[in-house]
N, C-alpha and C positions, 0 to 999 in steps of 0.2 A: 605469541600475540593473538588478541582475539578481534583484532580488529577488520578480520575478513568475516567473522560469524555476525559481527554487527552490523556490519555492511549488507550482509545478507537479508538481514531479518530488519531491517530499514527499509531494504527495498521493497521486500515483502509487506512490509503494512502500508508504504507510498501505494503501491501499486491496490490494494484491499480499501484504500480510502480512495483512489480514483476510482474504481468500480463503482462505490455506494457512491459518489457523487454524480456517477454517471445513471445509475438505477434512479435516486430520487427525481433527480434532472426530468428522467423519461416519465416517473408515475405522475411526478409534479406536472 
């Protein structure tokens, strides 16, 4: 099952799209 590498790589861009919301947030 591949359902641990998904989970993975979800968390991964959760966490890449909290960044850049957290970057515009601060340029903005």
């Amino acid at each position: 099952m591949h359902v641990g590498r998904y989970r993975v790589l979800y968390e991964i861009k959760d966490a890449h799209v909290t960044i850049i919301v957290i970057h515009v947030g601060r340029v903005g």
